[in-house]
TIKOLDREN-447308 format. One record per residue (C-alpha): residue in one letter; chain; x, y, z. Coordinates in Angstrom, 3 decimals. Each point is the difference from the previous one (the first is absolute). Layout:
# residues N
- residuo  cadena  c1  c2  c3
- a  A  X  Y  Z
...
# end
This chain:
# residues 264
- residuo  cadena  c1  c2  c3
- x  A  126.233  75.329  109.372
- x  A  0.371  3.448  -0.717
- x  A  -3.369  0.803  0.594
- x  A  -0.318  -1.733  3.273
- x  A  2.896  1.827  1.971
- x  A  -1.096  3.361  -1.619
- x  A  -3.779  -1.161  1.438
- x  A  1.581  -1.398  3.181
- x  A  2.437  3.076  0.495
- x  A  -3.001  2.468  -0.462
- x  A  -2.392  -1.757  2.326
- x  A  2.979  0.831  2.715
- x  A  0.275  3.065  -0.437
- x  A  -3.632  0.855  0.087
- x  A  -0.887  -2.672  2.858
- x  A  3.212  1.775  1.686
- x  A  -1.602  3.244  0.071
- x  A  -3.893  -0.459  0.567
- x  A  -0.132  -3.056  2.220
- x  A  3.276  0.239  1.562
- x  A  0.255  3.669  0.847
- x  A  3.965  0.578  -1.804
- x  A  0.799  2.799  -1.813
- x  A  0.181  -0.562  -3.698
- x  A  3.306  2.107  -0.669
- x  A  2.488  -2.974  1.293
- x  A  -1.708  -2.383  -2.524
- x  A  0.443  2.596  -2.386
- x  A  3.564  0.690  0.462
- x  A  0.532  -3.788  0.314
- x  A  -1.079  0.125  -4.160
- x  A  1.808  2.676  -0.848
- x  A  2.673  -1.608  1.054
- x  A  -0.573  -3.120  -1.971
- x  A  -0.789  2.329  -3.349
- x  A  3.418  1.670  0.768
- x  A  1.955  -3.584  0.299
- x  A  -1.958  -1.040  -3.426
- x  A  0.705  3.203  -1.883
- x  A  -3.593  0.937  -0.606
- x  A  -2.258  2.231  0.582
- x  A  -3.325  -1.461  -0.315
- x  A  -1.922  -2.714  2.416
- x  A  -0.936  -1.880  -2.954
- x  A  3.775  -0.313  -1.211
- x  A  1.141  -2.056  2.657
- x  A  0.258  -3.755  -0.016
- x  A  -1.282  -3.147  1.789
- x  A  2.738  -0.506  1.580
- x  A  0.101  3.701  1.173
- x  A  -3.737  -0.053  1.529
- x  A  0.661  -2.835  1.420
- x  A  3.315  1.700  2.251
- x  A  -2.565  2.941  0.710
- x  A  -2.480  -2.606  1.669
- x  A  2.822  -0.943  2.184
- x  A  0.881  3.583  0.774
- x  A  -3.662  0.766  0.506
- x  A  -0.804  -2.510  2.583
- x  A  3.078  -0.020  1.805
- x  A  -0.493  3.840  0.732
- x  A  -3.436  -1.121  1.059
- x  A  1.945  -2.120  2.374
- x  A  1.809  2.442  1.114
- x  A  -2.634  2.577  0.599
- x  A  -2.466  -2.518  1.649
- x  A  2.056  -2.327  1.820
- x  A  -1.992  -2.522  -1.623
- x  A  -0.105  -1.199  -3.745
- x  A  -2.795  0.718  -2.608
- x  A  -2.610  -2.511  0.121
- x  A  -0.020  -2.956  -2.527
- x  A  -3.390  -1.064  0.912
- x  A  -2.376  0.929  -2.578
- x  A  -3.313  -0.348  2.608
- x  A  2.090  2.633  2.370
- x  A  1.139  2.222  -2.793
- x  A  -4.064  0.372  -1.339
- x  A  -0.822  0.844  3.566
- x  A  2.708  2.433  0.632
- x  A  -1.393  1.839  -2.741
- x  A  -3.399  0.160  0.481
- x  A  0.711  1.088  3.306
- x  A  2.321  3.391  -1.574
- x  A  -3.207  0.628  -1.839
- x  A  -2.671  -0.412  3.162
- x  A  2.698  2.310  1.759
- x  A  0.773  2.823  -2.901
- x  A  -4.140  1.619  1.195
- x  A  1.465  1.047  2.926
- x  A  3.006  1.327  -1.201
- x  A  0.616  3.978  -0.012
- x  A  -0.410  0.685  -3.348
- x  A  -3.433  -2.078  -0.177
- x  A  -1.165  1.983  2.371
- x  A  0.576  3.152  -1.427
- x  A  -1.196  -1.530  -3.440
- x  A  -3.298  -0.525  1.598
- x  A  -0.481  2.803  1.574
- x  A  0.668  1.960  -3.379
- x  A  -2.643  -2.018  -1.763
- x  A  -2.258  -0.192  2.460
- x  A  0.403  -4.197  0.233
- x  A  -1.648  -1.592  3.744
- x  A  3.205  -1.519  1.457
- x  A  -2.990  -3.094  1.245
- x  A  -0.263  -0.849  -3.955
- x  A  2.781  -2.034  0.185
- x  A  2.683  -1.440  -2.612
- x  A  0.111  -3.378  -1.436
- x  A  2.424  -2.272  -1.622
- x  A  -0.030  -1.806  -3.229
- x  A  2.214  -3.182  -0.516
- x  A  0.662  -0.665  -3.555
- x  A  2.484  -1.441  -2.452
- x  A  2.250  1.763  -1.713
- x  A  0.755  0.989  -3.366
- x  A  3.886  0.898  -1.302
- x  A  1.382  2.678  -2.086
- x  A  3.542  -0.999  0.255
- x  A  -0.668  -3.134  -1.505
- x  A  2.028  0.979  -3.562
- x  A  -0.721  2.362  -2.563
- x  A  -3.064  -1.461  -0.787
- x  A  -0.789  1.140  3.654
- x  A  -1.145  3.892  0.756
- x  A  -1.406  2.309  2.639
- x  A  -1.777  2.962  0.198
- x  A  -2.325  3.169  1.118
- x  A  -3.074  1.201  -1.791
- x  A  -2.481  2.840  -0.055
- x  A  -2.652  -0.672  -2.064
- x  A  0.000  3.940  -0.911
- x  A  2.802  2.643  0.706
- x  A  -0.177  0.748  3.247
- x  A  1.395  3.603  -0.504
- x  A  -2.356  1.527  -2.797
- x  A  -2.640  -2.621  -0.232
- x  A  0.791  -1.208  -3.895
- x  A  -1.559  -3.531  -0.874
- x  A  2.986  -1.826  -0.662
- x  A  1.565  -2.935  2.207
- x  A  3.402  1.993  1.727
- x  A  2.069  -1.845  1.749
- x  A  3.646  -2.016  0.264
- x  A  1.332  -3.268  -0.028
- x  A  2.956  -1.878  0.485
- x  A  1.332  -3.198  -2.062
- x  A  1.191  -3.049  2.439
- x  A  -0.627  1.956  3.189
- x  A  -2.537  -0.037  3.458
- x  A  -2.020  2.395  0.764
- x  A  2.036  2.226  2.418
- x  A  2.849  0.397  -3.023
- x  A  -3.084  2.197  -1.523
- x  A  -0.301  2.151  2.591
- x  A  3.041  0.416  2.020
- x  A  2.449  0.862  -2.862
- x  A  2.095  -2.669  -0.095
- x  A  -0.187  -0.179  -4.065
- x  A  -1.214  2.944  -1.927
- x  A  -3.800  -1.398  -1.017
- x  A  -1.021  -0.207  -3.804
- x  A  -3.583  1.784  -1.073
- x  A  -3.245  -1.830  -0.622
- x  A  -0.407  1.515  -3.246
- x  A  1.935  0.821  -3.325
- x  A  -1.035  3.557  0.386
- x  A  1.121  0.421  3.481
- x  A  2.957  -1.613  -1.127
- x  A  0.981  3.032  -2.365
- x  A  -1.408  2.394  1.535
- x  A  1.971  -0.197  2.941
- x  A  2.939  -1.343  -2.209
- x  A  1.400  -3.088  1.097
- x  A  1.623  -2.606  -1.818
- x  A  -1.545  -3.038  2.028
- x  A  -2.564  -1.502  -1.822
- x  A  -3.307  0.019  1.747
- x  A  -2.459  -2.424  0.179
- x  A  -2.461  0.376  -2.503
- x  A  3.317  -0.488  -2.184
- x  A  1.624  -2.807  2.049
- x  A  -3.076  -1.735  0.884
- x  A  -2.314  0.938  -2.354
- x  A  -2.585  -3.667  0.527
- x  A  0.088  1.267  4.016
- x  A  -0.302  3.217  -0.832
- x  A  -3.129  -0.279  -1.532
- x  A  -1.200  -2.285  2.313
- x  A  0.528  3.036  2.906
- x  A  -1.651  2.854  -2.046
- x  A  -3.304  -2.971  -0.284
- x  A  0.538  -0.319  3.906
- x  A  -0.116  3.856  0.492
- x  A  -2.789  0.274  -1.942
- x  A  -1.948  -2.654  2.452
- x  A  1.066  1.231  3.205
- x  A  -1.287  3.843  -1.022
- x  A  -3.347  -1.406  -1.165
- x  A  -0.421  -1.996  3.413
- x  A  1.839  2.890  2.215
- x  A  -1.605  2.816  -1.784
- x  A  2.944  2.003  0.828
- x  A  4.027  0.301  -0.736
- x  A  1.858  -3.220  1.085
- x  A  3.390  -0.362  1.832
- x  A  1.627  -3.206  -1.001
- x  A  2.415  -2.383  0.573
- x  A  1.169  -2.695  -2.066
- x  A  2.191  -2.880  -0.535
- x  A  0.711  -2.005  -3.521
- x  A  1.464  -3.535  0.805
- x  A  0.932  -1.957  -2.935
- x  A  -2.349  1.223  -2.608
- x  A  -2.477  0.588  2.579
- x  A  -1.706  3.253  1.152
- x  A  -1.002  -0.135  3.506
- x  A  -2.057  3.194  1.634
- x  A  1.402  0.132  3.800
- x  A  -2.292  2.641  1.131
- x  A  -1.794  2.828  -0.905
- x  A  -1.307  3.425  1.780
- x  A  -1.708  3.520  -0.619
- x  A  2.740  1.665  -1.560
- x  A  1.109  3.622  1.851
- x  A  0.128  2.691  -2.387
- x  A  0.618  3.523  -0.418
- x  A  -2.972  2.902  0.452
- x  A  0.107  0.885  -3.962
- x  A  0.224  -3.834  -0.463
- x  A  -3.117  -0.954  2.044
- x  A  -2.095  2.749  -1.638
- x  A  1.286  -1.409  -3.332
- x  A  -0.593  -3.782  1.083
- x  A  -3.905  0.921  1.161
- x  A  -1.010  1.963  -3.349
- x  A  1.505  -2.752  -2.468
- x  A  -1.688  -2.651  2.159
- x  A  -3.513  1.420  -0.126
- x  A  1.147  0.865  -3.579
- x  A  0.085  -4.130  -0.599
- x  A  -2.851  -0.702  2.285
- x  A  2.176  -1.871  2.565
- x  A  -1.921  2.649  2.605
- x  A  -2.481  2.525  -0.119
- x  A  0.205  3.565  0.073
- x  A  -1.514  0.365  3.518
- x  A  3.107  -2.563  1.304
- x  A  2.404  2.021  -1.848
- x  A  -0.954  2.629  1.653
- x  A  0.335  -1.865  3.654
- x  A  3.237  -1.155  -0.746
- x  A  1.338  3.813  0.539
- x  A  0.723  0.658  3.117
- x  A  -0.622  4.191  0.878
- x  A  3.944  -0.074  0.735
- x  A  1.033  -1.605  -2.946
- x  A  -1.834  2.880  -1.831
- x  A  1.411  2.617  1.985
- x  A  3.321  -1.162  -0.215
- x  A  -0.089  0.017  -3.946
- x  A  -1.969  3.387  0.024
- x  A  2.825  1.671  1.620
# end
């Protein structure tokens, strides 16, 4: 029950925001409100019954806003979205982003429909971000966070502070929260074989994104991984270094401003 009205209240939110067109601080206050009347601090802390009085609050200021409830219809509520996502390419900030990397605006966006996987499911349940290799100097280890019973936005929007990947990250940056490869050692291991994979395929540093639902690891998506200019020069010599690509593609991989920028 818990689960479902933390889902459900979620989904409101979000579906408030990108389909909708509301501003996400009124939601936001609307919880902080509920944490305050609870005595907690954390999303996590709160009860059923609790989520449950926020999915009330939620869709009656949808009401409000909209003159119109939030649709129940699950058919209308698919279509809704894929219609925020057709619309986002011609938002502002798409068209800047193409126009800084040199993207056609007639390529086009698509949509994939999928079912989804939970992270707030329990503590059995986790969620988290991955770089196959650090991103800022270009070692070979898996960096990243994590978060026990949590979604994927609690990662990266601060709501909780995130736990490391690794044991070594873990003291280095001394924290107390256990990290993964300590909490969920059997997943763990099963995300440093899946990192191994995806650079072998790739050929190149992976961004990921995953999700472990009761016992499971599930791999939500995966891109080339933005680094920094001592990183990338790093990331090409170890590669051609392990034959994942030659010397010659190393050498490609440069660009002249990424050189000059670490030159000077």
């Amino acid at each position: 029950r818990r689960f479902a009205f933390d889902s459900y209240r979620r989904f409101l939110r979000t579906y408030a925001y990108v389909v909708l067109g509301l501003e996400v601080a009124p939601f936001d206050r609307l919880l902080a409100r509920v944490k305050r009347k609870r005595g907690v601090k954390l999303d996590h802390e709160l009860q059923a019954r609790d989520l449950e009085a926020l999915v009330v609050a939620y869709k009656t200021r949808i009401l409000d806003e909209l003159d119109r409830g939030f649709p129940e219809d699950p058919q209308e509520q698919l279509w809704g979205a894929i219609g925020a996502v057709f619309g986002s390419w011609m938002t502002q900030r798409a068209k800047t982003y193409r126009s800084l990397h040199d993207i056609p605006e007639s390529w086009g966006t698509a949509v994939n429909v999928q079912a989804m996987v939970f992270g707030n499911m329990g503590k059995d349940c986790a969620t988290g971000v991955a770089f196959t290799r650090n991103p800022s100097n270009g070692t070979n280890e898996l960096y990243g966070e994590f978060l026990i019973n949590a979604q994927g936005a609690d990662v990266v929007t601060g709501i909780r502070i995130p736990q490391d990947l690794t044991r070594k990250a873990r003291e280095a940056h001394g924290s107390k929260l256990a990290s993964m490869q300590e909490a969920m050692p059997k997943m763990f291991n099963e995300l440093l074989e899946v990192r191994r994979k995806l650079e072998v395929h790739y050929r190149d540093v992976q961004d990921i994104e995953f999700t472990v639902e009761k016992g499971n690891l599930y791999m939500l998506q995966t891109q080339t991984a933005r680094r920094t200019t001592p990183a990338a020069l790093k990331v090409v010599v170890e590669m051609a270094k392990e034959g994942l690509i030659s010397k010659r593609e190393a050498i490609m991989r440069l660009t002249p401003e990424s050189l000059d920028q670490l030159l000077h």
